[in-house]
C-alpha positions as semicolon CSV with decimal commas, in nm:
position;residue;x (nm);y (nm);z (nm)
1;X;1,346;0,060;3,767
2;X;1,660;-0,110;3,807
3;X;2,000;-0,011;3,819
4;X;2,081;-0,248;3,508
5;X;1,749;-0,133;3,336
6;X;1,397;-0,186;3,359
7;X;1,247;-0,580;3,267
8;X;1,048;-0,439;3,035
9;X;1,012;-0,123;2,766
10;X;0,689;-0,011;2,610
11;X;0,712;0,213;2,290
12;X;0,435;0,430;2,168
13;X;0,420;0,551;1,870
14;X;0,192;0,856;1,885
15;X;0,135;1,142;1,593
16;X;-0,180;1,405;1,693
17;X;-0,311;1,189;2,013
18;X;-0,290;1,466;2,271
19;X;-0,616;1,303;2,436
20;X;-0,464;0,984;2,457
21;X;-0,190;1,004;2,628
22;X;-0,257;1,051;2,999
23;X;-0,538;0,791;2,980
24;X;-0,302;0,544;2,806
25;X;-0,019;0,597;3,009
26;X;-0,232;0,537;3,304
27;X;-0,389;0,253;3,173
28;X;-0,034;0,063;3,086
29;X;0,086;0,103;3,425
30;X;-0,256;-0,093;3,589
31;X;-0,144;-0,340;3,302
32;X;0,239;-0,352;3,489
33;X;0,118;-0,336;3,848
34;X;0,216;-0,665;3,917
35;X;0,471;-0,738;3,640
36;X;0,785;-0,612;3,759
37;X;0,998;-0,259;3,685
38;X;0,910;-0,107;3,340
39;X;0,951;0,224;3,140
40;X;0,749;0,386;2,866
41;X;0,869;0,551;2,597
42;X;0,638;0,783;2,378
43;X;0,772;0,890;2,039
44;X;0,624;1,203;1,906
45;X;0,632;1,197;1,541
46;X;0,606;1,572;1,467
47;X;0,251;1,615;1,611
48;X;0,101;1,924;1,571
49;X;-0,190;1,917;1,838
50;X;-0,049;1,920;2,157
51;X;0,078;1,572;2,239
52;X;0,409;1,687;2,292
53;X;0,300;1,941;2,593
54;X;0,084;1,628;2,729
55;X;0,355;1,389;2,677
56;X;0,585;1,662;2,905
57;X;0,364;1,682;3,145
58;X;0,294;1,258;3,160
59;X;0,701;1,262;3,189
60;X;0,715;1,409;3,523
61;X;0,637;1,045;3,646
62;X;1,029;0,915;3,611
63;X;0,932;0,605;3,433
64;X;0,803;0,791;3,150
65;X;1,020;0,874;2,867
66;X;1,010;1,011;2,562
67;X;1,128;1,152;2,189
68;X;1,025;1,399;1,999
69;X;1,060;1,405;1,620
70;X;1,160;1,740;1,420
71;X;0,863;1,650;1,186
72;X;0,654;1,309;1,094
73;X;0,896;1,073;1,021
74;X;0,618;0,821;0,987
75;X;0,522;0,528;1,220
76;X;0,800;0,250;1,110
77;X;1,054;0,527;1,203
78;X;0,859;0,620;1,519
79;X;0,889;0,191;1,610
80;X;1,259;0,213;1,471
81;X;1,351;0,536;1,711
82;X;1,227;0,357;2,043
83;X;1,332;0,076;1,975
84;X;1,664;0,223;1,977
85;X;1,665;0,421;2,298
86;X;1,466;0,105;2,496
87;X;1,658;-0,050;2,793
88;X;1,448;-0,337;2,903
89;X;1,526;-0,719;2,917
90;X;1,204;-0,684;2,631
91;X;1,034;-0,443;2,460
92;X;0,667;-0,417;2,410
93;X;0,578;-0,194;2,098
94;X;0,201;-0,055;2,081
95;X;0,030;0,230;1,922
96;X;-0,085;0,474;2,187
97;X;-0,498;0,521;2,094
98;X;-0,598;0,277;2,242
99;X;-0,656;0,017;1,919
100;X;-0,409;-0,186;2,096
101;X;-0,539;-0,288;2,431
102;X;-0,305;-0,231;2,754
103;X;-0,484;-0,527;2,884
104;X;-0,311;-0,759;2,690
105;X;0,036;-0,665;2,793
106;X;0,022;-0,985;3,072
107;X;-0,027;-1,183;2,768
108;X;0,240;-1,054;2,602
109;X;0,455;-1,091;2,898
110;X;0,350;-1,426;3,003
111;X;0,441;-1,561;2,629
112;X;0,802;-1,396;2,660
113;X;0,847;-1,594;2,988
114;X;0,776;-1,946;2,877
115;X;1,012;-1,917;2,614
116;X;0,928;-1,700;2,289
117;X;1,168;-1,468;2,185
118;X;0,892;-1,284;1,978
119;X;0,471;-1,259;2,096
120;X;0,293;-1,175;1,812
121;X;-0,056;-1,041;1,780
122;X;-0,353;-1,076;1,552
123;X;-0,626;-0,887;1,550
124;X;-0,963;-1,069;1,530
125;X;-1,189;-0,928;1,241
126;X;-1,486;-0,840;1,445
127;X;-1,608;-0,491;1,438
128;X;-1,386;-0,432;1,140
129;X;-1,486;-0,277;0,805
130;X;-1,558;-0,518;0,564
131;X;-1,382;-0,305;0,297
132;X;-1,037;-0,333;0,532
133;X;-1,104;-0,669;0,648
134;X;-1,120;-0,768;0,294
135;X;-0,811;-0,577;0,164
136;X;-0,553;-0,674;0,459
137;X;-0,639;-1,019;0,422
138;X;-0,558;-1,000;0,038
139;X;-0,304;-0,807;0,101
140;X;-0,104;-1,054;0,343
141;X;-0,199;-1,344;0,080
142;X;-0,041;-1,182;-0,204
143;X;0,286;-1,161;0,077
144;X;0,313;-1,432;0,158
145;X;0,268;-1,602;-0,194
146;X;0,544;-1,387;-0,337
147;X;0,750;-1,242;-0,057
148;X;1,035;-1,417;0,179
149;X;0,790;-1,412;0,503
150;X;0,496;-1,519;0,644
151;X;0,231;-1,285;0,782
152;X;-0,078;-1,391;0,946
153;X;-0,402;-1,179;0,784
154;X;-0,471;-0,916;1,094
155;X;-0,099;-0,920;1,235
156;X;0,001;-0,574;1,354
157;X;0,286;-0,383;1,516
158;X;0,162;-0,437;1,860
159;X;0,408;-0,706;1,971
160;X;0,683;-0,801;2,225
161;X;1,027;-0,831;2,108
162;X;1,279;-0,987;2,339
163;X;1,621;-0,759;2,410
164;X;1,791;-1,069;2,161
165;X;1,584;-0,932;1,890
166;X;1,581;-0,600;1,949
167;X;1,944;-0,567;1,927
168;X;1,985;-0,769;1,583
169;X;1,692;-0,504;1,496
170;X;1,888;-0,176;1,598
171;X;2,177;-0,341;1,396
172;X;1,965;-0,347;1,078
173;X;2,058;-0,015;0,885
174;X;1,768;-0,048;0,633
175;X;1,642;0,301;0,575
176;X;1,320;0,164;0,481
177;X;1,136;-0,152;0,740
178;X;0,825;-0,323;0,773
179;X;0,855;-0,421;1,129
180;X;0,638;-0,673;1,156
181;X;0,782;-0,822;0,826
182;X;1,147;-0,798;0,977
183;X;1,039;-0,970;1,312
184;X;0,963;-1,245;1,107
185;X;1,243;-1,309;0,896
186;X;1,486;-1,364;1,124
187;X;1,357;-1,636;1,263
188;X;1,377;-1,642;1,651
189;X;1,088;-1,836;1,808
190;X;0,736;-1,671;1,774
191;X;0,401;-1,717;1,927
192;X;0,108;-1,514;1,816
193;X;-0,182;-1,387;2,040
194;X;-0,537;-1,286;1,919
195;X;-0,683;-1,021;2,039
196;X;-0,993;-0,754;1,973
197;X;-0,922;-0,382;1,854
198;X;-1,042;-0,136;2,125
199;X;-1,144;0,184;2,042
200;X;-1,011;0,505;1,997
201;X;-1,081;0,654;2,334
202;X;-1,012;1,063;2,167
203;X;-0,904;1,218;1,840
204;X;-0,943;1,069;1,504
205;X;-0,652;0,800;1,311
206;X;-0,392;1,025;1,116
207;X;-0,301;0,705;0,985
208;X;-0,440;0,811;0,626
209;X;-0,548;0,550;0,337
210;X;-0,221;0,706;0,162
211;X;-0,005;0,612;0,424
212;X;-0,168;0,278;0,447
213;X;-0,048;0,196;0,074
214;X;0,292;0,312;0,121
215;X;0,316;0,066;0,430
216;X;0,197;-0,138;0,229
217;X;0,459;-0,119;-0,059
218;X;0,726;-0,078;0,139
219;X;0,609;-0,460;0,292
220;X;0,623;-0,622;-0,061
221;X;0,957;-0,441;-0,206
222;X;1,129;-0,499;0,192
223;X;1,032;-0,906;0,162
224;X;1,029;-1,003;-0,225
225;X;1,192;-0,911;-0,545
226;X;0,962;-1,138;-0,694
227;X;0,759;-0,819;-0,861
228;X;1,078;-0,722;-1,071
229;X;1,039;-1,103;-1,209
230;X;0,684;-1,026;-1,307
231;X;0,809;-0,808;-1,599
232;X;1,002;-1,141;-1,744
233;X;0,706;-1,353;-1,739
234;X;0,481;-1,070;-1,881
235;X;0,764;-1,033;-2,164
236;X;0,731;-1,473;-2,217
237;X;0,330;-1,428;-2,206
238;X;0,334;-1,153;-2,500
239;X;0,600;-1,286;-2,694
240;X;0,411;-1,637;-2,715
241;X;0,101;-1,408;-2,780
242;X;0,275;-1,300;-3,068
243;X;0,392;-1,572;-3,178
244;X;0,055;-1,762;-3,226
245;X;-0,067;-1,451;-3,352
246;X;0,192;-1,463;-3,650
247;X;0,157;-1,859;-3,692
248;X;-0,219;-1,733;-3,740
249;X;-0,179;-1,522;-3,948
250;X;0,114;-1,677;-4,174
251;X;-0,191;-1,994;-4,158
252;X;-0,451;-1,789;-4,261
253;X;-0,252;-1,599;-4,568
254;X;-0,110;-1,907;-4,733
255;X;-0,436;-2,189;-4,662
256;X;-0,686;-2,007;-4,660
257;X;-0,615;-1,708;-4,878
258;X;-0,673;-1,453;-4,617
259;X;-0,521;-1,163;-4,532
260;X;-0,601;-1,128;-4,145
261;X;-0,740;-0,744;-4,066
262;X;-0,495;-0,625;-3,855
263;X;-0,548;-0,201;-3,788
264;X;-0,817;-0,276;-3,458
265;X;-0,618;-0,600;-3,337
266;X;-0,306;-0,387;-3,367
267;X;-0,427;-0,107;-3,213
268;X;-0,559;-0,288;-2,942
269;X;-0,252;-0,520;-2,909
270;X;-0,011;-0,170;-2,875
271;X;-0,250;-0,081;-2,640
272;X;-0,245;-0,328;-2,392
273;X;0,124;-0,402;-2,466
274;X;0,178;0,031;-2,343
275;X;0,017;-0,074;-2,015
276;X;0,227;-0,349;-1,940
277;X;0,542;-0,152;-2,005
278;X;0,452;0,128;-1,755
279;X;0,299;-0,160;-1,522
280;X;0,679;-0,310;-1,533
281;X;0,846;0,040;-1,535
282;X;0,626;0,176;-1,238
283;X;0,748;-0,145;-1,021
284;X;1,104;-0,102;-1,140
285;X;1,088;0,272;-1,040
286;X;0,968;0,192;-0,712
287;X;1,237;-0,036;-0,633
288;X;1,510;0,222;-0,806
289;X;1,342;0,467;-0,541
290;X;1,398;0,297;-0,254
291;X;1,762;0,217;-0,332
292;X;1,804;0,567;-0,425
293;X;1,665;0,650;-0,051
294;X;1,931;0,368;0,083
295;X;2,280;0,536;-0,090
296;X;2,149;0,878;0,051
297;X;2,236;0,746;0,394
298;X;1,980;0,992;0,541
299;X;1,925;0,933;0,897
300;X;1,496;0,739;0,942
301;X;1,433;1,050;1,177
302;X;1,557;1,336;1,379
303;X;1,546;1,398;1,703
304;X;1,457;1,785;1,857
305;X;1,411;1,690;2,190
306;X;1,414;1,390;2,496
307;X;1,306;1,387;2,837
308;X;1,663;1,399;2,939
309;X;1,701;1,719;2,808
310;X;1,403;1,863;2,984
311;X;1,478;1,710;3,319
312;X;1,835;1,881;3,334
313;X;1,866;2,146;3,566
């Protein structure tokens, strides 16, 4: 490691993955034998297995760095936190169970060099559960039809980021990101890699179908506003509903002599009409949330403890 910094910075992310992180650590520096200096930086977010004790004792090699959270902040915060304490020229951010392969890292690198400020990844959709496989890929669709960014189905946060962009990142005071999102909208060059999803080498994913949503949210209300405009054309469809429903009726009454039955039609009509309105209100109170989070000011994550710390005398 240079005196002005390593060339490049790998953050893990890594919440209960005391199994992995020897084996991953090991396996990222074969990946950098040949690619000049480099530091890792594991981010505990408030694990409560043992990482933290294995990521101490993978810290005694002096390239290895690390954070440790006061309690799960949550992965985006995890990105956000070592993003902010890397050093290198780039920084290569990847989670740390081995779903990510180290192998790809010269790929990564390799991309940076010939010019990209940003390499990409996207995962190929072998081997992957049809019921994910099928939701991400709707998922990114409805994104990129309503949001500000493009996301290609399978992207993930397993990417390089050159130091240009990380810095305009750390800048970004948003209390809530989508990194892979953010990457995108502003705009420096980008190339995208493919690659396979290895496998979990120990433990089980805390990332939980819960969590998965709120990532999920946060994407949308971080990259389009175009939900809050749903509620105005939902107001234009019923009012028009309406509307022939009274020429119909106003028709029927003075043509026809009929009196159109109105007690199911209305019921159903108030019905429908209650669902839109907490539809509209439970996307309006998501967004209120979120801004509610932003004038709070409270810091993405907390800090207990760094490798600095623990290597002072």
């Amino acid at each position: 490691m240079g005196a002005a910094g390593p060339d490049i910075s790998i953050v893990l992310p890594a919440h209960n993955e005391a199994g992995n992180i020897a084996p991953i650590a090991a396996a990222i520096a074969q990946a950098m034998a040949l690619a000049g200096s480099y530091e890792i930086i594991f981010v505990d977010d408030g694990s409560s297995d043992g990482t933290l004790a294995a990521i101490r004792g993978a810290a005694r090699d002096p390239a290895i760095r690390y954070l440790s959270f006061t309690r799960n902040f949550g992965h985006q915060a995890a990105l956000r936190a070592g993003l902010r304490h890397a050093k290198g020229r780039a920084v290569i951010v990847m989670d740390a169970d081995f779903e990510h392969p180290p192998e790809l890292i010269p790929k990564l690198i390799a991309g940076w060099k010939e010019g990209a400020k940003i390499v990409a990844t996207r995962r190929d959709d072998d081997g992957v559960a049809a019921a994910k496989r099928v939701s991400s890929q709707l998922y990114y669709r409805v994104l990129d039809a309503i949001g500000d960014v493009r996301i290609e189905p399978g992207s993930a946060d397993y990417m390089l980021l050159d130091r240009a962009v990380v810095d305009v990142v750390n800048g970004i005071e948003d209390q809530d990101i989508f990194l892979r999102g953010l990457v995108r909208w502003l705009g420096f060059p980008l190339v995208t890699i493919p690659y396979t999803r290895g496998q979990r080498q120990s433990g089980e994913s805390s990332f939980s179908a819960a969590r998965m949503v709120e990532l999920a949210l946060t994407g949308i209300a971080a990259h389009s506003v175009r939900p809050l405009r749903f509620a105005i054309w939902l107001a234009l469809g019923f009012a028009l509903l309406s509307l022939l429903f009274i020429v119909y009726a106003i028709v029927s009454f003075l043509f026809v002599q009929h009196t159109v039955a109105g007690w199911s039609s209305l019921v159903a009509v108030i019905a429908i009409l209650g669902a839109a309105q907490l539809l509209v209100l439970g996307i309006i109170g998501e967004y209120v949330g979120r801004i509610l989070r932003e004038t709070r000011r409270r810091p993405s994550y907390i800090v207990q403890e760094t490798e600095a710390e623990r290597r002072t005398p």
